[in-house]
C-alpha positions as CSV (number, residue, x, y, z in Angstrom):
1,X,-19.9,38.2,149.8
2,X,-16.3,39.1,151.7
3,X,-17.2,42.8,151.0
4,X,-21.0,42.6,152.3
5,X,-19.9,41.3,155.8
6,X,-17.0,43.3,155.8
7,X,-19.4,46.5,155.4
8,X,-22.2,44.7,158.2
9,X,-19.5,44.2,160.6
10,X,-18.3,47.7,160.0
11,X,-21.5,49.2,160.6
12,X,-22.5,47.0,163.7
13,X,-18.7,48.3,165.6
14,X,-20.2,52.0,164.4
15,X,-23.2,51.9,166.0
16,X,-21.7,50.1,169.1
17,X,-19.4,52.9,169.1
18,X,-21.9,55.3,168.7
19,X,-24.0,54.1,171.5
20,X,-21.9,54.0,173.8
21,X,-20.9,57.7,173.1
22,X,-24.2,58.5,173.5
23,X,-24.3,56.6,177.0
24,X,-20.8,58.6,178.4
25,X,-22.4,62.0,177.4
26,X,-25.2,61.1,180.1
27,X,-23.0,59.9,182.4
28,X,-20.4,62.6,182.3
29,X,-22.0,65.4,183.5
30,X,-23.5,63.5,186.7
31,X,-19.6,62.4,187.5
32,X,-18.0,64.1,190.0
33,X,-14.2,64.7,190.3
34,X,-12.7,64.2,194.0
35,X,-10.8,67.0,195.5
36,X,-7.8,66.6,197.8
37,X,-6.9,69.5,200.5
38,X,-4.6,72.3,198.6
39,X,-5.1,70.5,195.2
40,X,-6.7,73.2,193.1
41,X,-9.3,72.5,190.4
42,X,-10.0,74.4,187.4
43,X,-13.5,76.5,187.3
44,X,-14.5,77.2,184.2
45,X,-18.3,79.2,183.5
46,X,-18.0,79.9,180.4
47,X,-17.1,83.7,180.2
48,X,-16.1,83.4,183.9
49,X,-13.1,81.1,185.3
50,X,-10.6,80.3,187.7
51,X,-9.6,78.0,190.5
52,X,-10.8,76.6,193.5
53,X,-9.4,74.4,196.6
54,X,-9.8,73.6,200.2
55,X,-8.5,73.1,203.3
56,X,-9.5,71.3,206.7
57,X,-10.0,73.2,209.3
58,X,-11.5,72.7,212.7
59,X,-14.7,74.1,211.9
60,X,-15.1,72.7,208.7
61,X,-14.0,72.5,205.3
62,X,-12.8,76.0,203.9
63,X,-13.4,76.6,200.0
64,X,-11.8,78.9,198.5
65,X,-12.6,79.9,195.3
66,X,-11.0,82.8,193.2
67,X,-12.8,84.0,189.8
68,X,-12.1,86.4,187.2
69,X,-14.1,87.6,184.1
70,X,-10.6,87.2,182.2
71,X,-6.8,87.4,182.8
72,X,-7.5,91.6,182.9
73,X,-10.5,91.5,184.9
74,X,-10.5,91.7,188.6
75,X,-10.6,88.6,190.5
76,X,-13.4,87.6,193.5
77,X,-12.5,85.1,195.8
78,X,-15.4,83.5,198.0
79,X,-14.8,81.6,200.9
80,X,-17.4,78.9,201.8
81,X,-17.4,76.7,204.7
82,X,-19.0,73.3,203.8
83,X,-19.6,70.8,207.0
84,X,-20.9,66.8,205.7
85,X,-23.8,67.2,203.3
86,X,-23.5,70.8,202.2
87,X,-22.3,72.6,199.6
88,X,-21.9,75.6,197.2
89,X,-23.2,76.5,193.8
90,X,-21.4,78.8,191.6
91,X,-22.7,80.2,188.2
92,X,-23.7,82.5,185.9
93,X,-26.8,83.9,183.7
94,X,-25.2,82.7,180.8
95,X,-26.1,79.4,179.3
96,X,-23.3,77.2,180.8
97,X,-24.5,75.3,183.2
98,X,-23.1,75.9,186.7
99,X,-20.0,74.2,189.3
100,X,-21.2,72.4,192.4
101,X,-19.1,72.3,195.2
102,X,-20.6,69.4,198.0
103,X,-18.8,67.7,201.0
104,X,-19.3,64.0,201.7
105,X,-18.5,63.1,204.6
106,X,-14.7,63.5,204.7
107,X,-14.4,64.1,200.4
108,X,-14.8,67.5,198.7
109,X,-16.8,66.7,194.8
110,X,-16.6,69.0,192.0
111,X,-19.1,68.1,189.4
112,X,-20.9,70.6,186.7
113,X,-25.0,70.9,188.0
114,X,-27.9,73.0,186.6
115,X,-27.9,77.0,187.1
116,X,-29.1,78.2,189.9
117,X,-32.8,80.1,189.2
118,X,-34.1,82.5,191.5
């Protein structure tokens, strides 16, 4: 009897566990990761990476984002200037879904978003 609620209690935590896995992996990709002036973040889309940051100007925010096809290939650095509610979308035609770039009012978001289709 010891052994039978032993095993139903193990399966209920599993199942807890597992939902609420399942739950985070939703939520994840809609969560966006706050950016602070100079602080550089890590771009990664998928055969394409590097680094991006900003700094506060007076005519807006400056983004400056510098990406390479690998440690050999030659790096592109694009400099957007976002003002409160815009942003900038980076990606590529590969499967991996794409970086977006938005300014909120005085915060700079980084959070993964769908490729960009023409």
């Amino acid at each position: 009897m010891f052994t039978t609620r032993l095993h139903q209690t193990t399966s209920q935590i599993r199942k807890a566990l597992f939902a609420t896995a399942v739950a985070l992996a939703f939520v994840g990709p809609a969560h966006a990761d706050s950016l602070r002036p100079i602080e550089a973040k890590r771009i990664d889309l998928g055969g394409v990476s590097g680094v991006a940051y900003y700094t506060v100007e007076r005519d807006g925010f400056h983004v400056v984002t510098t990406l390479a096809e690998s440690e050999a290939g030659t790096p592109i650095r694009v400099v957007s200037i976002l003002s409160p509610g815009q942003r900038v979308v980076l990606s590529t035609p590969a499967p991996v879904s794409g970086i977006e770039i938005s300014r909120e009012g005085d915060r700079v978001l980084v959070h993964r978003s769908n490729p960009v289709s023409n």
